[in-house]
N, CA, C and O atoms as a DFTB+ gen file, in Angstrom:
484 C
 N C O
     1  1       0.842      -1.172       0.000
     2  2       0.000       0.000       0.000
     3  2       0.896       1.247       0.000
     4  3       1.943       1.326       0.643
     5  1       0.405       2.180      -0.755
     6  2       1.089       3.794      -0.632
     7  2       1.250       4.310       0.071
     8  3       0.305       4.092       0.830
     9  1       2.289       5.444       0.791
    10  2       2.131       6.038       2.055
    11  2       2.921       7.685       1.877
    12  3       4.143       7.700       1.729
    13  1       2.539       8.338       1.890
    14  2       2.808       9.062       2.256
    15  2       4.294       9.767       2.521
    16  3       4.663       9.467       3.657
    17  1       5.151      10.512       1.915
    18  2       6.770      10.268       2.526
    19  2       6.680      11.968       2.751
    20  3       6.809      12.408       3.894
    21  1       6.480      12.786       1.735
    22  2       7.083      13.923       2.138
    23  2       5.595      14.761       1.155
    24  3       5.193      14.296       0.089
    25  1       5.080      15.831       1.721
    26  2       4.026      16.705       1.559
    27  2       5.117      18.459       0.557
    28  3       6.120      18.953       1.073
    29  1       4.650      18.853      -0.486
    30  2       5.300      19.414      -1.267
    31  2       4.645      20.446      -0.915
    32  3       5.451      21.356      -0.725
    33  1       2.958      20.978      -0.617
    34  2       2.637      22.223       0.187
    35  2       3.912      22.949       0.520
    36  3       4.825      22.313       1.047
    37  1       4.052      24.280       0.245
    38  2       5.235      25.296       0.473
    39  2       6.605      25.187       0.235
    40  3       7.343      26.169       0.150
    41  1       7.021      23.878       0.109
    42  2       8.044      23.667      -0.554
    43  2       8.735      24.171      -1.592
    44  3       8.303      24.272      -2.741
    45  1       9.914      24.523      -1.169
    46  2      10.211      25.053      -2.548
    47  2      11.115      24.110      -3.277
    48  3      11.656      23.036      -3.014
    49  1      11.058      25.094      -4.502
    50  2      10.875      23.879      -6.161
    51  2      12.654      23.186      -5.650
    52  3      12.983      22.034      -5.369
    53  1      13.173      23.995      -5.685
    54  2      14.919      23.323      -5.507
    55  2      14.663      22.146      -4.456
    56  3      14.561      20.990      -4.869
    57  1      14.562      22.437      -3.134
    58  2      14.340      21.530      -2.336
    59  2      13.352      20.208      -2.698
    60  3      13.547      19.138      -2.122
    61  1      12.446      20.341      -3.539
    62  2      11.267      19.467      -3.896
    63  2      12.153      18.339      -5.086
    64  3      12.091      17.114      -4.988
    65  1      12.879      19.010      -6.076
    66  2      13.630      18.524      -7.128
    67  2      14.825      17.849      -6.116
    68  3      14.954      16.666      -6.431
    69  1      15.461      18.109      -5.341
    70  2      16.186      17.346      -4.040
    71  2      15.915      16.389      -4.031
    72  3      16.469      15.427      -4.563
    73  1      14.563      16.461      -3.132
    74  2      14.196      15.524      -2.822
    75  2      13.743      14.379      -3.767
    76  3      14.181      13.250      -3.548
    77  1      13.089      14.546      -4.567
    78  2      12.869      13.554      -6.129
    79  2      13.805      12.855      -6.367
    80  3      13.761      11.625      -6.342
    81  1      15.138      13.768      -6.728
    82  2      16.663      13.213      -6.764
    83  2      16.940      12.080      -5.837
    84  3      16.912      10.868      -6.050
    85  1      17.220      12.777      -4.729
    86  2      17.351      11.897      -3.649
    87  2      16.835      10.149      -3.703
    88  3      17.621       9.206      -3.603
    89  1      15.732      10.061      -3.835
    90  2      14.370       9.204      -3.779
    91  2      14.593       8.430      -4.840
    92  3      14.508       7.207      -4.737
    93  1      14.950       9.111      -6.149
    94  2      15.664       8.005      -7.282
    95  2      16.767       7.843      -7.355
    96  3      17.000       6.914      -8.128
    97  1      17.891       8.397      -6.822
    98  2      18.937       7.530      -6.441
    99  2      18.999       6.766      -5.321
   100  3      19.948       5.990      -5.203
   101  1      18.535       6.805      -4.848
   102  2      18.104       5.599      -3.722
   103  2      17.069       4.732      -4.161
   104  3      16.512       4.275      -3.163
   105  1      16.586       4.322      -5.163
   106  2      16.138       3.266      -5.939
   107  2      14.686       3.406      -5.533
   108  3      13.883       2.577      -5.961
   109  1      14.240       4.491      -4.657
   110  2      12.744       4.041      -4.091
   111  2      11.927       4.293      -5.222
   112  3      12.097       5.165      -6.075
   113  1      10.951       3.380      -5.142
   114  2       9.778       3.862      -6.125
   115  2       8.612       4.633      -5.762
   116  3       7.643       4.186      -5.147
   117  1       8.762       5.851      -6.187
   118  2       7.470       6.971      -5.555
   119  2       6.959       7.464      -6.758
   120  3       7.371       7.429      -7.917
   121  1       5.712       8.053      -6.079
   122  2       4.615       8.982      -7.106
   123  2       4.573       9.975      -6.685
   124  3       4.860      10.147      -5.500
   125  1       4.039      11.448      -7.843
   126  2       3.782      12.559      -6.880
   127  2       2.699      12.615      -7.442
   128  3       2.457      12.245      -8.591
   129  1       1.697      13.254      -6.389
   130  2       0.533      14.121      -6.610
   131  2       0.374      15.566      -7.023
   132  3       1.126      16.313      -6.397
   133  1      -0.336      16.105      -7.834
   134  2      -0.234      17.424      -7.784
   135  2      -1.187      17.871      -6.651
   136  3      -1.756      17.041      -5.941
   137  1      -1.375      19.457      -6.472
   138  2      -1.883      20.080      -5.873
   139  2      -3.456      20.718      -6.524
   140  3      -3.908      21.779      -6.096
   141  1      -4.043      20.050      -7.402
   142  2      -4.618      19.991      -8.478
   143  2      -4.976      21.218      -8.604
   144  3      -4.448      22.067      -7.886
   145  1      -6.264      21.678      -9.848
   146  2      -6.374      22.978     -10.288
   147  2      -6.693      24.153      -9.389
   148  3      -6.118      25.226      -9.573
   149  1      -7.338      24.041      -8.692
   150  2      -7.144      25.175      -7.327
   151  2      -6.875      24.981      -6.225
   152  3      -7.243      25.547      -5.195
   153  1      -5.915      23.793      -6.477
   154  2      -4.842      23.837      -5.012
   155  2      -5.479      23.585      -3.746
   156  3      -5.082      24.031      -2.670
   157  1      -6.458      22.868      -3.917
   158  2      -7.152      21.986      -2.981
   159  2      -6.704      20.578      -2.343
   160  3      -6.822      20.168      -1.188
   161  1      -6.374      20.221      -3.027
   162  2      -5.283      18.579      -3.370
   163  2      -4.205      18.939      -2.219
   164  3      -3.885      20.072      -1.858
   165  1      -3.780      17.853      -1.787
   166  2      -2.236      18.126      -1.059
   167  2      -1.685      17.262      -2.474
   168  3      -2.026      16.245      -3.076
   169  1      -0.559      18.387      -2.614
   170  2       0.425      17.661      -3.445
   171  2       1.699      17.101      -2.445
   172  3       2.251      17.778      -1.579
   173  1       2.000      15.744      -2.784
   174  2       2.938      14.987      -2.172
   175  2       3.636      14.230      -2.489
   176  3       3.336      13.900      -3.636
   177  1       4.698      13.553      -2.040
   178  2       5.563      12.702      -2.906
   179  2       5.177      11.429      -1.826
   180  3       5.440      11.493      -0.625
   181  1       4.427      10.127      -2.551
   182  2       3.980       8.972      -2.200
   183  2       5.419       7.816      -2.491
   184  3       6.149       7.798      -3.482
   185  1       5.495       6.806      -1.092
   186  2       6.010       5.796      -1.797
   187  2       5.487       4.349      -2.273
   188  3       4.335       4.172      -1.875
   189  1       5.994       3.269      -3.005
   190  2       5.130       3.133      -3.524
   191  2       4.603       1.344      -2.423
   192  3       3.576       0.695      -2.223
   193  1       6.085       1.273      -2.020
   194  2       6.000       0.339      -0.951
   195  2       6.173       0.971       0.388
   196  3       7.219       1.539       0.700
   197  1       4.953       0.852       1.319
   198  2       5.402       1.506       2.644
   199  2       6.051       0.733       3.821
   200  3       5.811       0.864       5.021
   201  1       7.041      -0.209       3.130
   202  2       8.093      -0.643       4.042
   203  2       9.629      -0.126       3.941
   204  3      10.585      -0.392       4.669
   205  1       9.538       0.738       2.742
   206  2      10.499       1.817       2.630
   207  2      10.496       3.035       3.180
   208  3      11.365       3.907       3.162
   209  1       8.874       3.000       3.929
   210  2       8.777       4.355       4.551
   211  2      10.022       4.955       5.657
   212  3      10.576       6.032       5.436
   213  1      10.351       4.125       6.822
   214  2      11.829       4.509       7.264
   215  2      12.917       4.452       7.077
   216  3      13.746       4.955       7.834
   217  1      13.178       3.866       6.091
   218  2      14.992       3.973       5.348
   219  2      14.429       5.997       4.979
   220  3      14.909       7.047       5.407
   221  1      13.114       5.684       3.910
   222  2      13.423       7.128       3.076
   223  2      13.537       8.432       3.933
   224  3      14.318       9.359       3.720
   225  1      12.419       8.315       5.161
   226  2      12.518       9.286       6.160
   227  2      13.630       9.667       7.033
   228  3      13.926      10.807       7.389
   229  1      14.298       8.393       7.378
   230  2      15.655       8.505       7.434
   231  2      16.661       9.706       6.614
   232  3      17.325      10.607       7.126
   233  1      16.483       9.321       5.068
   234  2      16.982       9.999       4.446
   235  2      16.899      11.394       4.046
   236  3      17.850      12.107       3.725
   237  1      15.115      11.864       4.117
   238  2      14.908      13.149       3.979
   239  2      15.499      13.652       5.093
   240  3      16.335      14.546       4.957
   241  1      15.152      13.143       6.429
   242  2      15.912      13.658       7.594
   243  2      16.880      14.356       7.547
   244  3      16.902      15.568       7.760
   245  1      18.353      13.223       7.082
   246  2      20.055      13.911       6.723
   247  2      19.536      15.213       5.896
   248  3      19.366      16.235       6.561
   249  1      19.343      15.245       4.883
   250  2      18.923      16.183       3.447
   251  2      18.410      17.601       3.820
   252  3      18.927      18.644       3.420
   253  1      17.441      17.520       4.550
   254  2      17.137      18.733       5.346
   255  2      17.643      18.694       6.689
   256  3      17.364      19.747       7.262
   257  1      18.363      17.782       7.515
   258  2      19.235      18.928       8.767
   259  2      20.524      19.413       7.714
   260  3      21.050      20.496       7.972
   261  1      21.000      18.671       6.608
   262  2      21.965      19.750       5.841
   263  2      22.059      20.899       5.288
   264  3      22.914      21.755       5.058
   265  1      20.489      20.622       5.062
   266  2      20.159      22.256       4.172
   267  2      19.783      23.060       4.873
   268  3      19.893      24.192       4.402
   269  1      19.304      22.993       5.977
   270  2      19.351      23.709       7.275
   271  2      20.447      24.504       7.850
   272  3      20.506      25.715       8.058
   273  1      21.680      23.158       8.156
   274  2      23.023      23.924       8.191
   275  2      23.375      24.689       7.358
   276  3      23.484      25.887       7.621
   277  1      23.634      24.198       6.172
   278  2      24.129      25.593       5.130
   279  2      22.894      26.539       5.085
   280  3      23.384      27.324       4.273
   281  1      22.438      26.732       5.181
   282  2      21.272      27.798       4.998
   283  2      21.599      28.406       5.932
   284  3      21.674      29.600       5.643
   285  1      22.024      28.053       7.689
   286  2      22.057      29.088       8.653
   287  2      23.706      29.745       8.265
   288  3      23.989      30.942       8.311
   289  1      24.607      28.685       7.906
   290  2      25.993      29.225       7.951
   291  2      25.884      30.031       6.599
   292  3      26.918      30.696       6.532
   293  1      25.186      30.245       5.615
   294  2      24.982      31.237       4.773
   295  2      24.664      32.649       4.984
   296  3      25.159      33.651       4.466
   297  1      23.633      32.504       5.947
   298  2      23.088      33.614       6.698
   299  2      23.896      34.306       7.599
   300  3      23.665      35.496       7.812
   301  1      24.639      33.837       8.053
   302  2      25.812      33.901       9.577
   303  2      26.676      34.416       8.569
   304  3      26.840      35.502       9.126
   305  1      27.414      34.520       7.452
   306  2      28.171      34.588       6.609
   307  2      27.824      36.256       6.426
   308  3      28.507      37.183       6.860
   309  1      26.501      36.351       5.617
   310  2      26.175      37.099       5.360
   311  2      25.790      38.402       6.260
   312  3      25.979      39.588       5.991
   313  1      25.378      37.996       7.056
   314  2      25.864      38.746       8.965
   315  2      26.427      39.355       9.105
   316  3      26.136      40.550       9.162
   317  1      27.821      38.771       9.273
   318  2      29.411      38.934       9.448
   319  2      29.576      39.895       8.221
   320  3      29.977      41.041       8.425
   321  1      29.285      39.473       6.969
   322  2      30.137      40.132       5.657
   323  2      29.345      41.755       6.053
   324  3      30.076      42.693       5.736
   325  1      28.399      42.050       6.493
   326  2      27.339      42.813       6.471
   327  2      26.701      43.114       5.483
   328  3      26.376      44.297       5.382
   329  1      26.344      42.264       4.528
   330  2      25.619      42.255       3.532
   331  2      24.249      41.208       3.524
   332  3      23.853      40.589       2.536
   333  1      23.563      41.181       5.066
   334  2      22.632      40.586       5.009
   335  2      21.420      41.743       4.882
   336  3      21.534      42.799       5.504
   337  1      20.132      41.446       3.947
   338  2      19.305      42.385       3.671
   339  2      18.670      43.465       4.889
   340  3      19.034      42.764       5.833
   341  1      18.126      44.415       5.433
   342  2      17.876      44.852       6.103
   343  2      16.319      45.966       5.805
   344  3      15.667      46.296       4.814
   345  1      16.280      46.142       6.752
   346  2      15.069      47.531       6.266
   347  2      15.512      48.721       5.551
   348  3      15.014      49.193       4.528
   349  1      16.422      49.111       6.159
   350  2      17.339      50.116       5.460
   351  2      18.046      50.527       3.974
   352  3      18.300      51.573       3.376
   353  1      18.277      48.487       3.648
   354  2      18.853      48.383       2.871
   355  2      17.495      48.095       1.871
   356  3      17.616      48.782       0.857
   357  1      16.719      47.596       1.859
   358  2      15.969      47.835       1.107
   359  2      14.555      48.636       0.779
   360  3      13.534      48.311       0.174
   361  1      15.076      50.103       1.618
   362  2      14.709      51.036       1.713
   363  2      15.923      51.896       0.365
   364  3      15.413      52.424      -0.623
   365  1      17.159      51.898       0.519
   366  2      18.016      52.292      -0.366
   367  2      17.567      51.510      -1.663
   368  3      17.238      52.156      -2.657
   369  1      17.553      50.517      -1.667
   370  2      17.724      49.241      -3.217
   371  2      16.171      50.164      -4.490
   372  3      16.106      50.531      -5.663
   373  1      15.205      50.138      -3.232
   374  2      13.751      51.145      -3.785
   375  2      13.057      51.491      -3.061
   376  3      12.094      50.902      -2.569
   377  1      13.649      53.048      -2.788
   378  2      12.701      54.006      -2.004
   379  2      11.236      54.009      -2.420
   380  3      10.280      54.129      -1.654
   381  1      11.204      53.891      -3.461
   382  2       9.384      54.277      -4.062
   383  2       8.869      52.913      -3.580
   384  3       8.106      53.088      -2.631
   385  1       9.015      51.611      -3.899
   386  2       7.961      50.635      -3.800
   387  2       8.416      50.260      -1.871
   388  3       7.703      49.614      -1.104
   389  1       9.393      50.724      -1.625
   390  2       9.249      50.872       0.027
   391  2       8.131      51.893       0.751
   392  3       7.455      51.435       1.672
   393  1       7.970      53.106       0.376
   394  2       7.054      53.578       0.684
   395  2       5.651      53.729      -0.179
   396  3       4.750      54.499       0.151
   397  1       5.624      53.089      -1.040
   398  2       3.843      52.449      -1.590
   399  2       3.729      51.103      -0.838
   400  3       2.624      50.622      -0.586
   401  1       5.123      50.377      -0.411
   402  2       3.840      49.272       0.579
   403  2       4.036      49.998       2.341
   404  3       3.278      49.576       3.215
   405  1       4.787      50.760       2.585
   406  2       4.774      50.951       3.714
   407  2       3.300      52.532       3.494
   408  3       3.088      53.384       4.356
   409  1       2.869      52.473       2.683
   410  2       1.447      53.260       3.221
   411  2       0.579      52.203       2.549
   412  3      -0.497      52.530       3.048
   413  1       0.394      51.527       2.039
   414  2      -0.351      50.494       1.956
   415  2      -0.907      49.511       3.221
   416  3      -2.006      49.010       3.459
   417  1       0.559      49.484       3.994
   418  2       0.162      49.082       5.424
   419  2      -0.148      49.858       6.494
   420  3      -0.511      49.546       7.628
   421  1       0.079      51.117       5.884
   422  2      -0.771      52.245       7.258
   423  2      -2.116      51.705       6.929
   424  3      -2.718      50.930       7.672
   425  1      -2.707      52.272       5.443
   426  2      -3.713      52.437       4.754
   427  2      -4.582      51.169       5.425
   428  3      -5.524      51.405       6.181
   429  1      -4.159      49.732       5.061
   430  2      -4.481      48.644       5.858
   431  2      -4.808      48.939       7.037
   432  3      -6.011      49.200       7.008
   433  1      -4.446      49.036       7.972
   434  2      -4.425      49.364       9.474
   435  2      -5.578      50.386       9.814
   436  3      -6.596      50.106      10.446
   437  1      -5.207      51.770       9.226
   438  2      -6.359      52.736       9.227
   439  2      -8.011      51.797       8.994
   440  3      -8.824      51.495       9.867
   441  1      -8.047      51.621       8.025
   442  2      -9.199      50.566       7.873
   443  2      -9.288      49.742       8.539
   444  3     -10.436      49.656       8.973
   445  1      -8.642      49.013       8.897
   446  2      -9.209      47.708       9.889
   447  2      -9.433      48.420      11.406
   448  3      -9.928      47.883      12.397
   449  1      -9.034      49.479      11.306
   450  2      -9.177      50.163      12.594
   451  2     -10.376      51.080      13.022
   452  3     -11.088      50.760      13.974
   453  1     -10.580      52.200      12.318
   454  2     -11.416      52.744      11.870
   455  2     -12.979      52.477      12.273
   456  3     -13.606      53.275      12.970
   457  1     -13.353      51.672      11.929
   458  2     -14.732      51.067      12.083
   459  2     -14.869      51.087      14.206
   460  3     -15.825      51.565      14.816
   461  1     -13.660      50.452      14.840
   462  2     -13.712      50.499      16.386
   463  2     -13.628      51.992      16.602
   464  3     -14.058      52.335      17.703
   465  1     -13.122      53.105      15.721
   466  2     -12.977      54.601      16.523
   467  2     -14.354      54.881      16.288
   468  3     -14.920      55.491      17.195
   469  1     -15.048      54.569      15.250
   470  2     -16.181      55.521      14.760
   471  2     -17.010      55.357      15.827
   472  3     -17.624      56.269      16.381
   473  1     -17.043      53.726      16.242
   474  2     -17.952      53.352      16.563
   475  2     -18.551      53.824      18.639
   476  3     -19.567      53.700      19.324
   477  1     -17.415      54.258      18.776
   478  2     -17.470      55.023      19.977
   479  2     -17.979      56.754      19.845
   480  3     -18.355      57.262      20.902
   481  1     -17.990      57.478      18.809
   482  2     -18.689      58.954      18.631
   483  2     -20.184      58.903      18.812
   484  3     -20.853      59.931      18.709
């Protein structure tokens, strides 16, 4: 019977293609589902025997605490170099679409707010 190995919801595409990789070089035989036309569906990557279910989980395991590590020592990198993104900095990169969403989110706020001031006059 099929089971279930890894859910592709939010996943991103590099990591998802990883994992695929992964899964066929390790000989497992899986299916994926899509997320069908309005994304109602869980899209997932099925295996096809679920007595492979803990070798493979095993394996996604290693795969993402690695990409985890490099992802934080990337960040830590980028820290240090001081070239990690900031408010500031992408306040410099584009002043204009920094302040059309930063009054977009007043604008937001005012409105969702609004309705509780009135409602006390």
């Amino acid at each position: 019977m099929a089971v279930q190995i890894f859910r592709l919801r939010g996943v991103a595409e590099d990591e998802a293609e990883d994992i695929r990789q992964l899964l066929t070089e390790q000989h497992f035989e899986f299916y994926e589902t899509p997320g069908g036309n309005w994304g109602i569906s869980m899209p997932a990557l099925w295996l096809v025997n679920d007595e492979d279910k803990s070798k493979a989980e095993a394996l996604i395991d290693d795969y993402q605490q690695t990409r985890f590590t490099k992802a934080r020592s990337e960040y830590e990198q980028l820290k240090r170099e001081g070239k990690q993104p900031t408010l500031i900095s992408a306040f410099k990169e584009n002043p204009a679409q920094f302040i059309f969403y930063l009054a977009g989110i007043a604008a937001l706020i005012y409105l969702s707010t609004m309705p509780f001031f009135d409602a006390n006059s």
